[in-house]
C-alpha positions, 0 to 999 in steps of 0.5 A: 486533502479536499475531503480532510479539509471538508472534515475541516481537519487541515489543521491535522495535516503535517508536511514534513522533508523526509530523509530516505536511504538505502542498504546496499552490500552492507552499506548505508546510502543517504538518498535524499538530494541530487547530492546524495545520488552523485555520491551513491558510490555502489554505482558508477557515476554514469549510472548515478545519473540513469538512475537521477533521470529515470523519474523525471522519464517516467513523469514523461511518459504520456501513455501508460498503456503502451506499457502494458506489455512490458515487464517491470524488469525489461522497462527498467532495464531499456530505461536506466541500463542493466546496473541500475537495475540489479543493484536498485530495482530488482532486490526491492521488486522481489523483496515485495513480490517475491516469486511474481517479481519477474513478471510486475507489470511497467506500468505498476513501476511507473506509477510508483516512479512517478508518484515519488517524483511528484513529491519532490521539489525543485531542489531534489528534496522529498516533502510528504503529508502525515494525518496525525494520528494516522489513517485511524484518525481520519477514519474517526473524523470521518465517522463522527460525520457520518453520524452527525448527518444521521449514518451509522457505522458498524465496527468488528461485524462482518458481513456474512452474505447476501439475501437477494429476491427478484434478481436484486439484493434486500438486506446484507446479513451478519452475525448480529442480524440483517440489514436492509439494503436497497443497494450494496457496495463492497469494497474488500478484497476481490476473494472475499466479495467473491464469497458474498456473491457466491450463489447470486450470480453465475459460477464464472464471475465468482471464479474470476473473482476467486482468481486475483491474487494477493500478496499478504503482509507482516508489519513490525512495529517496535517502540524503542527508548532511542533511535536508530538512525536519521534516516524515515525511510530506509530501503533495504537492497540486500537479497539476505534482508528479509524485509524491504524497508525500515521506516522509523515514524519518529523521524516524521513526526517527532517522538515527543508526539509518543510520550518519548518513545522511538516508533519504527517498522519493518514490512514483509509481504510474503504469500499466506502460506509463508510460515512467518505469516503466523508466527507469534509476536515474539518469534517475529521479533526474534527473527528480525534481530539479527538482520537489524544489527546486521544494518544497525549494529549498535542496535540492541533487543534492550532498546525495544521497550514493545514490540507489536505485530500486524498482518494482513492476509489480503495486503497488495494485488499482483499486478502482472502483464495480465492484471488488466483483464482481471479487474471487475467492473464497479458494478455486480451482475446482481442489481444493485451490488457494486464493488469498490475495491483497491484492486480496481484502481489500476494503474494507481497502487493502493493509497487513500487518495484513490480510496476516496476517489474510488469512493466518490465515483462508487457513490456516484453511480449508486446514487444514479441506480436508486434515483432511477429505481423509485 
């Protein structure tokens, strides 16, 4: 918010109650207040209160490395009893890391807890920020700044390696040409900057690199002529149900904002190799019909009037029990290279509030290394 505000955008930011819910056993549950939980009928009424509690636990908790030895699963478990666990946590666990969901770090579960339970207020109810426009929007802002103080910003040019003398890097190449650098900071995913460091620096570092794993991603947005329910964010617990969630963005920010239209998307995260990674569009969609009217039976193919398909091979770090020892230092052991990636900010899930403050760090620290290198 501090750097939206510098852009001198607040005027951008909406701040909307949400209303979110969950698909459990071929029903729909509305879980926005205290009041939805004491009615969520899949669990008992004592473990409607476990699971009521177990936020404001996790905001409790002090030091999050005392559970670092602990799985997602044995921490959920001691805190809000077995039930709980198999009918709320563990379908989305394995839902968003499929075969890793055993072994997810406590640590990663609690920060998700107790990120969700900052955005809550007094009344239960959960109140969340949009950009309008998305991250997309920011990003522009952000760029006309840039160039204003005199940057400039490449887009749809990939940076292909590194030319390095003395033991320092001089200039990143790309396919249009070289650029001159006196220091570098590279933020993708830790396999990528792997391969820019390759022959820079000894094996062992570009191996470790090599070796942290990610999930990859397929995002379904579908443009409908009507909604198809009440509910932006809508969980789904069902272990048939290949994906974690239905979001319809519409129920945000109005679909006025979308000359009418009804934006809502369904997210998978599966590994690359996953057949559905590279299907076509149109197959992708196919797929995911059934399991919609499965949710939605009113729902029809004739409401979506488009339908787009994003992915990402590089999505979300696995962050197990042993995550901690795979994370790189911000800087390189080739001078004047730093990396700044989201698989550094641990115990923190991705997010752009910790891009921009991992951004500010990283730009510390260089600025700290030419200041001392003229």
């Amino acid at each position: 918010m501090d750097l939206i505000s510098e852009l001198d955008a607040s005027d951008q930011v909406l701040l909307r109650r949400t209303r979110t819910g969950m698909f459990y056993s071929g029903s729909l549950f509305r879980l926005s207040t205290p009041l939805d939980l004491l009615r969520f009928s899949a669990l008992g009424f004592a473990d409607r209160i476990r699971l009521g509690v177990l936020a404001l636990r996790a905001c409790s908790v002090r030091d999050w490395r005392s559970l670092e030895a602990l799985t997602a699963a044995q921490w959920l478990r001691g805190m809000a009893g077995d039930r709980v666990y198999r009918v709320v946590w563990e379908p989305l666990l394995r839902s968003k890391f499929g075969e890793f969901a055993d072994d997810v770090s406590a640590v990663w579960m609690w920060n998700k807890l107790k990120l969700r339970g900052g955005s809550r207020g007094a009344d239960g109810a959960e109140t969340l920020a949009y950009f309008r426009g998305g991250f997309p929007a920011l990003a522009q802002r952000l760029q006309r700044e840039i160039e204003r103080l005199g940057g400039s910003v490449l887009t749809g040019v990939a940076a292909e390696g590194l030319r390095c003398e003395t033991g320092g890097v001089r200039a990143v190449a790309t396919a249009a040409g070289e650029i001159p650098a006196d220091a570098v900071i590279a933020t993708p995913a830790l396999p990528l900057v792997a391969r820019l460091l390759q022959g820079h620096v000894a094996a062992p570092y570009v191996e470790a690199l090599s070796r942290v794993r990610y999930l990859a991603n397929v995002c379904l947005v579908m443009e409908m002529d009507r909604s198809l329910s009440e509910t932006y964010w809508l969980n789904v617990n069902d272990p048939g149900f290949p994906f974690v969630g239905v979001v319809e963005h519409t129920n945000f920010e109005p679909a006025a904002h979308y000359g009418g239209r009804h934006i809502a998307y369904l997210s998978r995260y599966l590994p690359e190799t996953d057949p559905m990674y590279s299907l076509p569009a149109d197959e992708v969609m196919a797929f995911c019909l059934p399991h919609l009217q499965r949710i939605f039976p009113a729902f029809q193919a004739d409401w979506v009037l488009q339908h787009h398909v994003w992915r990402a091979r590089y999505a979300q770090p696995v962050v197990t029990r042993d995550y901690p020892r795979t994370i790189p230092d911000m800087q390189t052991p080739l001078r004047g290279v730093y990396i700044a990636s989201m698989a550094q900010i641990y115990p923190e899930d991705r997010g752009t509030n910790y891009a921009v403050r991992s951004g500010q760090r990283v730009a510390d620290v260089v600025t700290g290394f030419l200041s001392r290198d003229r």
